[in-house]
C-alpha positions in Angstrom: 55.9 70.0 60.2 57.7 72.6 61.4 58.2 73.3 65.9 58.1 76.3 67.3 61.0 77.6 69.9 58.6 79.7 71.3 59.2 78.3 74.8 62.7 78.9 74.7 63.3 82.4 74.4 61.1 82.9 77.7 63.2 80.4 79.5 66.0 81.3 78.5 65.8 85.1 79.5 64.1 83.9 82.8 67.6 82.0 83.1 69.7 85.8 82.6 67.2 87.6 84.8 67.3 84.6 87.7 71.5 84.8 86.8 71.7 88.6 87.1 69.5 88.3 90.5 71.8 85.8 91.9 74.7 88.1 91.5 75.8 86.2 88.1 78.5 84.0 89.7 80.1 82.1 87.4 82.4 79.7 89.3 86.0 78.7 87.4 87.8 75.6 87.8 89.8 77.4 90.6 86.2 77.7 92.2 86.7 81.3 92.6 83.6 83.8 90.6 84.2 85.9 88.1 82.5 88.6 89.9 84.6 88.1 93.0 87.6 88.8 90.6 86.5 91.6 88.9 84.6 93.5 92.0 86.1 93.2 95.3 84.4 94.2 98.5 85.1 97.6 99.3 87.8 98.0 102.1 86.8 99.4 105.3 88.5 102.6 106.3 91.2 102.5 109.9 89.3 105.4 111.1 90.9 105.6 114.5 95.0 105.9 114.4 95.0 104.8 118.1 93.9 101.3 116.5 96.5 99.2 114.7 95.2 98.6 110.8 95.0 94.8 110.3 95.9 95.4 106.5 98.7 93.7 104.1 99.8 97.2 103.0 102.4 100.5 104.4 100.5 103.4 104.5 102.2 106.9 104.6 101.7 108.9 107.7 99.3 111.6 105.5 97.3 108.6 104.3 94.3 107.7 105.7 94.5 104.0 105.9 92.5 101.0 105.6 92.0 97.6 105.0 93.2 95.2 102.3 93.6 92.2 102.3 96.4 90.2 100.9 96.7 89.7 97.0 94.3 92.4 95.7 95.9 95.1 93.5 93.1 97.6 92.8 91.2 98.6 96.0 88.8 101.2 96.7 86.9 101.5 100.0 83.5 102.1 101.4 82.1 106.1 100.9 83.0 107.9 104.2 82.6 111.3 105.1 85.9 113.3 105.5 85.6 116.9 107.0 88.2 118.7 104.5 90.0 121.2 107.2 92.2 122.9 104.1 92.7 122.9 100.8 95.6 124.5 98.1 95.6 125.2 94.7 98.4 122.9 92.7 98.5 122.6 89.2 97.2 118.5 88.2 100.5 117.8 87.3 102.8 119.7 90.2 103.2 117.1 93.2 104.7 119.7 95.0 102.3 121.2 96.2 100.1 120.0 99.4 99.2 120.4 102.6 102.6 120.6 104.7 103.1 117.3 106.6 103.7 119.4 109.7 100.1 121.3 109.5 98.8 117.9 109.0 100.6 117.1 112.6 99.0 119.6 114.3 95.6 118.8 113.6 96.1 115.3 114.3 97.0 116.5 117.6 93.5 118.2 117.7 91.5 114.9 116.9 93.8 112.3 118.6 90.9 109.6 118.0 90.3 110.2 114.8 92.5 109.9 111.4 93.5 113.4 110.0 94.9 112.8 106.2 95.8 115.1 103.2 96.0 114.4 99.6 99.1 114.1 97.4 99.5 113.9 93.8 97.6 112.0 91.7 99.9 109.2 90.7 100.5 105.5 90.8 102.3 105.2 94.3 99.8 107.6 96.1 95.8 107.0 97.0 93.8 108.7 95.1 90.8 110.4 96.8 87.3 110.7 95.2 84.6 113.8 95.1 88.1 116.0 95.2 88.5 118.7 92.3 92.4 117.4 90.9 93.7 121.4 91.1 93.5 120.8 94.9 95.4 119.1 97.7 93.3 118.9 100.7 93.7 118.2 104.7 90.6 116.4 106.7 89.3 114.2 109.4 87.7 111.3 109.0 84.1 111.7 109.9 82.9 108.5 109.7 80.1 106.3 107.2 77.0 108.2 108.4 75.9 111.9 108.5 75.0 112.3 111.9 79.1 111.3 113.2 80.1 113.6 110.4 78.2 117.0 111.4 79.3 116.1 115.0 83.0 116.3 113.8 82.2 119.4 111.8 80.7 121.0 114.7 83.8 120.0 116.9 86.4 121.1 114.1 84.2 124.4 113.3 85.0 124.8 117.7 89.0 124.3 117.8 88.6 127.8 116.0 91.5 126.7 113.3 89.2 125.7 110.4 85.9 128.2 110.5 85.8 127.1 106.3 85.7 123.4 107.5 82.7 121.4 105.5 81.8 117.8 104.8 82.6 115.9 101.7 81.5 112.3 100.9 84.4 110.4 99.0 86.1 106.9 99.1 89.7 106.0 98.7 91.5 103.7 97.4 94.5 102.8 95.2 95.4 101.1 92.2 99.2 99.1 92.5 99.0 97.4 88.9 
C-alpha cells in the first residue's frame, strides 16, 4: 500500500513562509546570518558638520558624510532629502566638471548647521548619489529624513535669495570600496 506525502508539502511551505517572515536568518558556524552579510543596515547620514561623524571612514570636504561602521565595504544610507541648490551639465564620463569647491564654501557658510555637499564623478573612489540624472553634478543641503524639515530648508534656501531654482530631491548615498 502506497502513503501519501500529502502533509508534507503544506508543512514544508508553512516552514519557507514562517522562514521568509522571520527575516530568513540562516546562522553560519561563525554565528553571523546570511542576511546580515548580504544586507547591511543602512548608514545614517552626519547631517550637521558642527557634529564630529563617529564613522571608520575619510570623507572629502564636498561629501556629505555618514556613518559606517568598521569592516563593511559596500554601504548605502537611509533616503534623505537633499535640497539640490545647483546643478551643471558634464558629460558621464568627464570628472571635470562639478560644482566648484569654492561655491560649495559659500553656501556652507549660508547653512552653518547643516551639511552642504556636491556630486563628483561617478567612479570607484567617489560616493555615488541616487535619484541624480549621471549628465549632472549637483550642489545641496541636507534637508533631513522627513518632508516637513525638508520644505523648511527649501523655504530658507529659496530666502538667502542665491538659489530661487532650489527644489527637493529624495536620494540616499553611499559607496562601494570593493
Amino acid at each position: 500500500m502506497r502513503t501519501s506525502n500529502f502533509w508534507a508539502i503544506p508543512t514544508a511551505v508553512g516552514f519557507a513562509v514562517s522562514f521568509v517572515a522571520a527575516g530568513g536568518l540562516v546562522e553560519t558556524a561563525a554565528g553571523q546570518s546570511r542576511a546580515a552579510r548580504h544586507r547591511a543596515k543602512p548608514a545614517s547620514i552626519c547631517g550637521n558638520p558642527q557634529v564630529p561623524c563617529k564613522t571608520s571612514v575619510p570623507f572629502q570636504p564636498n561629501d556629505l558624510p555618514f556613518r559606517v561602521p568598521p569592516s563593511l565595504v559596500i554601504v548605502d544610507t537611509e533616503l534623505f532629502y537633499a535640497i539640490v541648490l545647483k546643478s551643471v551639465t558634464a558629460d558621464e564620463g568627464d570628472c571635470k566638471v562639478f560644482v566648484p569647491e569654492t561655491e560649495r564654501l559659500e553656501a556652507q557658510a549660508l547653512f552653518p548647521d547643516r551639511k552642504v555637499f556636491s556630486s563628483r564623478c561617478a567612479d570607484i573612489e567617489n560616493l555615488f548619489y541616487t535619484n541624480v540624472n549621471p549628465k549632472f553634478r549637483i550642489m545641496a543641503v541636507y534637508g533631513g529624513t522627513t518632508l516637513a524639515e525638508a520644505k523648511r530648508v527649501l523655504e530658507a534656501a529659496k530666502a538667502t535669495g542665491k538659489f530661487s531654482g532650489a527644489y527637493l530631491r529624495r536620494m540616499r548615498t553611499g559607496f562601494n570600496g570593493t
